[in-house]
C-alpha atoms as a printed R data frame, in Angstrom:
    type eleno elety resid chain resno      x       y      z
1   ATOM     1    CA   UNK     A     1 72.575  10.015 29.653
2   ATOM     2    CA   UNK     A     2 70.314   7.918 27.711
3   ATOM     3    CA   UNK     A     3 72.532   5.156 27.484
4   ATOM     4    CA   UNK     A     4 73.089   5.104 31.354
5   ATOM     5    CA   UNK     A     5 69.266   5.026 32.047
6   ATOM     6    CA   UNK     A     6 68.521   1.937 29.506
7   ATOM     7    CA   UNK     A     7 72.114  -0.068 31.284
8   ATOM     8    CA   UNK     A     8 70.137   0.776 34.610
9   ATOM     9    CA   UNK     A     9 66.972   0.594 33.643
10  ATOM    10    CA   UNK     A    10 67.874  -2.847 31.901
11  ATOM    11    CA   UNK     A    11 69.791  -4.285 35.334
12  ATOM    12    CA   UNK     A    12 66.671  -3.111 36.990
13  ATOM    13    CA   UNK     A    13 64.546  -5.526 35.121
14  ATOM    14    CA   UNK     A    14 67.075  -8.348 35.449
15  ATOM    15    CA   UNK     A    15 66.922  -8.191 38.972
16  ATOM    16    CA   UNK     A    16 63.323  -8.588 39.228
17  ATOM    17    CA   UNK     A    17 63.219 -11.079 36.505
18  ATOM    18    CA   UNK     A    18 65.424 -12.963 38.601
19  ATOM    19    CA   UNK     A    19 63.598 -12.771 41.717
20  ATOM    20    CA   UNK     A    20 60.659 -13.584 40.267
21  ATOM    21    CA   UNK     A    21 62.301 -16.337 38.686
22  ATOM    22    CA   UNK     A    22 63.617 -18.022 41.913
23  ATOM    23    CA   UNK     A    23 60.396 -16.973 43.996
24  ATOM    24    CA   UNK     A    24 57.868 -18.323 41.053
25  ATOM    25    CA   UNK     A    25 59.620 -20.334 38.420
26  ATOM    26    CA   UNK     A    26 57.982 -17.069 35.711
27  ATOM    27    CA   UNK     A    27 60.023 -14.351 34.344
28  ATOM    28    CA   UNK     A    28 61.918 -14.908 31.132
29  ATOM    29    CA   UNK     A    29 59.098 -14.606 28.804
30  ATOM    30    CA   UNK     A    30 56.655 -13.484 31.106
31  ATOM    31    CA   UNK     A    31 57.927 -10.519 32.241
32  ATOM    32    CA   UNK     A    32 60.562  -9.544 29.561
33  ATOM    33    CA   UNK     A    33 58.364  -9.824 26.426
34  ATOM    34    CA   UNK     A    34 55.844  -7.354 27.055
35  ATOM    35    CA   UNK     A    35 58.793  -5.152 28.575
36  ATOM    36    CA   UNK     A    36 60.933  -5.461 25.480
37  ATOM    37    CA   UNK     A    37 57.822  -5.296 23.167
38  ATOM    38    CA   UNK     A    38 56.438  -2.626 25.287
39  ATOM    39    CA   UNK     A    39 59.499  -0.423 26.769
40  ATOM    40    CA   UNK     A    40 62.142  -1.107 24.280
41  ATOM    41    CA   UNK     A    41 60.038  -1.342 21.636
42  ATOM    42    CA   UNK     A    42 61.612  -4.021 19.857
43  ATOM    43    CA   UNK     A    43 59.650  -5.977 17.258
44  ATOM    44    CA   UNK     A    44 57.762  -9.248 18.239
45  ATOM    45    CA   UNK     A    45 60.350 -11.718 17.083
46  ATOM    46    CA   UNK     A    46 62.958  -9.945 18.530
47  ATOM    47    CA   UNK     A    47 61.103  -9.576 21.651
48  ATOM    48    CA   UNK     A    48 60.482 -13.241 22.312
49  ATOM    49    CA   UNK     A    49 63.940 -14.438 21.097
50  ATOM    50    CA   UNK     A    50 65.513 -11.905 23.396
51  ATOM    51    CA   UNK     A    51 63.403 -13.331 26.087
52  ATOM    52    CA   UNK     A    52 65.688 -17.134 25.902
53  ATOM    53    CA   UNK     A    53 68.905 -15.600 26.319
54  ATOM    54    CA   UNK     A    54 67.647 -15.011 29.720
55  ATOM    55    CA   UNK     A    55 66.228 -18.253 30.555
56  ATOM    56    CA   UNK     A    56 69.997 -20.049 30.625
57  ATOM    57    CA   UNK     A    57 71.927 -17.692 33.640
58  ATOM    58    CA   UNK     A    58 68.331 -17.580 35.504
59  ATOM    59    CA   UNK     A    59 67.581 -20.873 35.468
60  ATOM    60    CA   UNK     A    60 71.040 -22.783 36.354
61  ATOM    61    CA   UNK     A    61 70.890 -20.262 39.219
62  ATOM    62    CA   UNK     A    62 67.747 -21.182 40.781
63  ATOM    63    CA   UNK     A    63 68.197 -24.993 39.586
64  ATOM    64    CA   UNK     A    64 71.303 -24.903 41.669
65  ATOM    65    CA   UNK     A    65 69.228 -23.552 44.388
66  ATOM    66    CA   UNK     A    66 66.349 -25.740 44.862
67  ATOM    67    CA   UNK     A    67 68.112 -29.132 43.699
68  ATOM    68    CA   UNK     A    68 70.205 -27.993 46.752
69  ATOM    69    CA   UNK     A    69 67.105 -27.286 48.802
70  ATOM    70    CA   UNK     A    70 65.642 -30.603 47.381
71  ATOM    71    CA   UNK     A    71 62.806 -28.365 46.159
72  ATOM    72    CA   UNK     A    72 62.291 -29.721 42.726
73  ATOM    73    CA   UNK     A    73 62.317 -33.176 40.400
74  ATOM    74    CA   UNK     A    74 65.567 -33.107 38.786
75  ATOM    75    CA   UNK     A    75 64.086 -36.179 36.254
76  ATOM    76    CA   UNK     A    76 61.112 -33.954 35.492
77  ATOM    77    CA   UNK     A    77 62.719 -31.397 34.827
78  ATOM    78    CA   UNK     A    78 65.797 -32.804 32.247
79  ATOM    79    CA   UNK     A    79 62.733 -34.824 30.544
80  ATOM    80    CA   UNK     A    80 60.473 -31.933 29.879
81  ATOM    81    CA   UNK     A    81 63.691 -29.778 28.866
82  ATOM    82    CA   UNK     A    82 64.567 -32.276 26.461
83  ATOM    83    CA   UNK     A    83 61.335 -32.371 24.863
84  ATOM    84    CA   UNK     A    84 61.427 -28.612 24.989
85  ATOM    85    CA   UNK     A    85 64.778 -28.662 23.705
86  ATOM    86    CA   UNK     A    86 63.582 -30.868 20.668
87  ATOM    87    CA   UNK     A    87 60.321 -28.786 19.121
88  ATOM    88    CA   UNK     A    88 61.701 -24.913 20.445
89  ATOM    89    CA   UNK     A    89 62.857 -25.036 16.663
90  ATOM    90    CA   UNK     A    90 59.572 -25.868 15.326
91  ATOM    91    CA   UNK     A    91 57.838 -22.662 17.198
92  ATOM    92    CA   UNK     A    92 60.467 -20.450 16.274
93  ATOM    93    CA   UNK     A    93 60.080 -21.650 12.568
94  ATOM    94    CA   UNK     A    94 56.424 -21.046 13.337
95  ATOM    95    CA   UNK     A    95 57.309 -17.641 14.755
96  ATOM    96    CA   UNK     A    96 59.313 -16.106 11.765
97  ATOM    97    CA   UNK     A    97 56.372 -17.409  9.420
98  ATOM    98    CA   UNK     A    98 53.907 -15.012 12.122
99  ATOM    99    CA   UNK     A    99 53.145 -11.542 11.867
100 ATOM   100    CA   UNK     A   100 54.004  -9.010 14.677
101 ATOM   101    CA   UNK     A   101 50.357  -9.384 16.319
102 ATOM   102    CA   UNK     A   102 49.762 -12.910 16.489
103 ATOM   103    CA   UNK     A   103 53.244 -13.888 18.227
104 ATOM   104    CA   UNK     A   104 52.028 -10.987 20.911
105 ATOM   105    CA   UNK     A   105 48.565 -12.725 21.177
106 ATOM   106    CA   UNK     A   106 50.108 -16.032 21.636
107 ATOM   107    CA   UNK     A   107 52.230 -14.341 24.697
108 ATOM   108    CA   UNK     A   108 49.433 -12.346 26.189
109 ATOM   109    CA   UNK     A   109 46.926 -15.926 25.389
110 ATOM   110    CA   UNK     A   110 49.683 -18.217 27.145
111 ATOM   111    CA   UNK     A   111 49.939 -15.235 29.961
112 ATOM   112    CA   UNK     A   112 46.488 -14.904 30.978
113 ATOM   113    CA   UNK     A   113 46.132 -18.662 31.037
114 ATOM   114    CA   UNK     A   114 49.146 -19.053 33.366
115 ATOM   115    CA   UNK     A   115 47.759 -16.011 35.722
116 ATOM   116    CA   UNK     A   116 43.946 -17.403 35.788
117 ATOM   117    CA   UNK     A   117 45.215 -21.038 36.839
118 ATOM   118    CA   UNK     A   118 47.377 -19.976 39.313
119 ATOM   119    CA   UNK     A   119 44.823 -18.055 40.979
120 ATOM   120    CA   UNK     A   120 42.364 -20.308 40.974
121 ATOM   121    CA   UNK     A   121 44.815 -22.951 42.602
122 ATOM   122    CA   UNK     A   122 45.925 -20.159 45.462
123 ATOM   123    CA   UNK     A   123 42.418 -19.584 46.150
124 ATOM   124    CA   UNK     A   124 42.103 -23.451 46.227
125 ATOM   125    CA   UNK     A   125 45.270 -23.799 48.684
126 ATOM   126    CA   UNK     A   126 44.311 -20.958 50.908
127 ATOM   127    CA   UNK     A   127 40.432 -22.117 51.325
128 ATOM   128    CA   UNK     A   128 42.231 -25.655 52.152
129 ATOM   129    CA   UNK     A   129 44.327 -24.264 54.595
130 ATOM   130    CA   UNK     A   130 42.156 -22.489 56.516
131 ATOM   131    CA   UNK     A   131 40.070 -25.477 56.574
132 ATOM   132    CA   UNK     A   132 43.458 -27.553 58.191
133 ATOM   133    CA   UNK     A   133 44.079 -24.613 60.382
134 ATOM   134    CA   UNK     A   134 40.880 -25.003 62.022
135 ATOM   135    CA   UNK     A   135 40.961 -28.589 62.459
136 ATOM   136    CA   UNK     A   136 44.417 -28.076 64.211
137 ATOM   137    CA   UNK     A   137 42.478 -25.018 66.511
138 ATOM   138    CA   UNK     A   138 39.792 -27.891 67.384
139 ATOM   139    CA   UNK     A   139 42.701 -30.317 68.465
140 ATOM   140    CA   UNK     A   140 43.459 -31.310 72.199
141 ATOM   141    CA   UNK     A   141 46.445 -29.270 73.148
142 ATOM   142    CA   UNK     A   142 48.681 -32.231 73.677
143 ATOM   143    CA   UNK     A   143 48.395 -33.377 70.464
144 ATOM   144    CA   UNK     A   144 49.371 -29.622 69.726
145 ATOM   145    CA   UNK     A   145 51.970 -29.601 71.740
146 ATOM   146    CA   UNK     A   146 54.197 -32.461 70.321
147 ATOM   147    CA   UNK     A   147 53.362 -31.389 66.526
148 ATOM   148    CA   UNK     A   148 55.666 -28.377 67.308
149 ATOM   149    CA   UNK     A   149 59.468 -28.524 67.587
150 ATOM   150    CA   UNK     A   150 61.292 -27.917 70.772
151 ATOM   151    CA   UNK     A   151 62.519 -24.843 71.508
152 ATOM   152    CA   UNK     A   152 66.169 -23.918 69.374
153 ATOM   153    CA   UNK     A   153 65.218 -26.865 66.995
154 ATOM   154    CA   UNK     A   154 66.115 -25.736 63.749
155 ATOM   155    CA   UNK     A   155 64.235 -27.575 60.216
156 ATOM   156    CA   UNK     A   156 66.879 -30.158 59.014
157 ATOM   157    CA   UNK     A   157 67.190 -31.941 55.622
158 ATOM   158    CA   UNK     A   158 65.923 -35.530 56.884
159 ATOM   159    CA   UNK     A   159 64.086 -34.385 60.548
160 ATOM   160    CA   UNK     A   160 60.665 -34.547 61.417
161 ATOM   161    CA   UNK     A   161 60.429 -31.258 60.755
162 ATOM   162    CA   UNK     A   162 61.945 -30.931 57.400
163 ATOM   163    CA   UNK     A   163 61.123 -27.543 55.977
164 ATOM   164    CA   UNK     A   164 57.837 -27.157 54.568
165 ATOM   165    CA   UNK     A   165 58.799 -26.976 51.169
166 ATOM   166    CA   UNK     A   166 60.726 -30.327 50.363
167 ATOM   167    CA   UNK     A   167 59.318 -32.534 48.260
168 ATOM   168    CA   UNK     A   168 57.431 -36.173 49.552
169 ATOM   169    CA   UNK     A   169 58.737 -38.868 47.486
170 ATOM   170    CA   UNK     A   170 56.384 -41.442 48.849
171 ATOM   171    CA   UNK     A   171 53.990 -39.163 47.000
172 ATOM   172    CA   UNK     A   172 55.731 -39.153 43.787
173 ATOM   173    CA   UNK     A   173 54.439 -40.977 40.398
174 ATOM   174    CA   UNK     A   174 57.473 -44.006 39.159
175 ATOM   175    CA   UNK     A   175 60.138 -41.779 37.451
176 ATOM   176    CA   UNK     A   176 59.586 -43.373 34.105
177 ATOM   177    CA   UNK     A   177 56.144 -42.170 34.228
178 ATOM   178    CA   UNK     A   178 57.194 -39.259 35.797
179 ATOM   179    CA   UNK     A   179 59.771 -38.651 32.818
180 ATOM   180    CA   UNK     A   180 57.429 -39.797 29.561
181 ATOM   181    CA   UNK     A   181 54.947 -36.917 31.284
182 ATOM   182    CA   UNK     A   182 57.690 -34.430 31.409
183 ATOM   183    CA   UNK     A   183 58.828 -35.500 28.364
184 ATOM   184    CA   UNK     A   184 55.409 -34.702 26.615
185 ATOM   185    CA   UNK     A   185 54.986 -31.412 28.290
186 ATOM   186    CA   UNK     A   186 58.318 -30.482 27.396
187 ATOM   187    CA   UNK     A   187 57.319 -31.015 23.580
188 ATOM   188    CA   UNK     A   188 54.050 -28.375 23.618
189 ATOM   189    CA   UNK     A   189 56.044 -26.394 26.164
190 ATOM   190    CA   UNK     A   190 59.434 -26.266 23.777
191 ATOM   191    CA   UNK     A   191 56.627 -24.873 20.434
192 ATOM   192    CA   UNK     A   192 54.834 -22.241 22.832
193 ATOM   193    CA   UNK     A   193 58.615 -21.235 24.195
194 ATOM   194    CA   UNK     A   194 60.030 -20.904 20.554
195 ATOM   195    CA   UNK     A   195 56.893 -19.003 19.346
């Protein structure tokens, strides 16, 4: 019986993990370190390490996704994973030399971090869309009135009214710049991820 609960207990946490994963780009050692540390009990090291084997079936499934969706920066994305890819040995050499405690407040330091940020940016993008939402409220109705799509007009991949969520490239840096960025983020990101 034992064995049953931790195969569903363990599919349970994959299928968040995953969600989250799609939904926020977090989950492999966000959420599954302090559950293995935590629930599972397994040691630090083994916690974190654990944590990766997740990262490869999670993210080819959501890259898949959103390069379909033309939700992300492919470039960005290969540059900071091969700069991740290139000093992940370095923090995992780093992480064997570590006792117990310190890789744990590394995770809960890099954690916290993450969670402040990101709520200080949604409390950013929801005070600036309120402020957009009201200067579409003080608009003529006209000009209301051809913003929207006609009725049984669905979002297409190249339309006017392109889902919400696809990227503008006009806004995008030059991919070598673009790519020597992800590149270098990739390289603290790939130590941190190793630790």
């Amino acid at each position: 019986m034992e064995l049953f609960s931790l195969i569903v207990g363990s599919a349970a946490v994959g299928v968040a993990v995953g969600i989250l994963s799609g939904l926020l780009g977090i989950g492999g050692g966000t959420v599954l370190v302090p559950v293995f540390k935590l629930l599972y009990g397994m040691p630090a090291i083994a916690a974190t390490a654990t944590s990766l084997f997740t990262i490869i079936p999670t993210s080819l499934s959501g890259v898949v996704t959103h390069v379909r969706n033309k939700t992300c920066i492919p470039a960005l994305g290969v540059a900071a994973g091969i700069g991740g890819a290139i000093m992940s040995p370095l923090g995992v050499w780093l992480a064997s030399a570590s006792p117990d405690w310190a890789i744990m407040a590394a995770a809960a330091a890099v954690i916290a971090y993450s969670a402040a940020t990101m709520f200080r940016k949604a409390l950013k993008l929801r005070k600036a869309q309120g402020v957009e939402r009201q200067a579409e409220g003080d608009a003529p109705s006209g000009a209301q009135m051809q913003s929207r799509p006609e009725e049984g007009a669905g979002p297409s991949a190249d339309g006017p009214y392109a889902a919400k969520a696809a990227l503008p490239e006009a806004s995008l840096p030059p991919a070598r710049r673009l790519a020597l960025v992800g590149f270098c983020v990739g390289l603290v990101a790939g130590v941190v991820s190793g630790y």
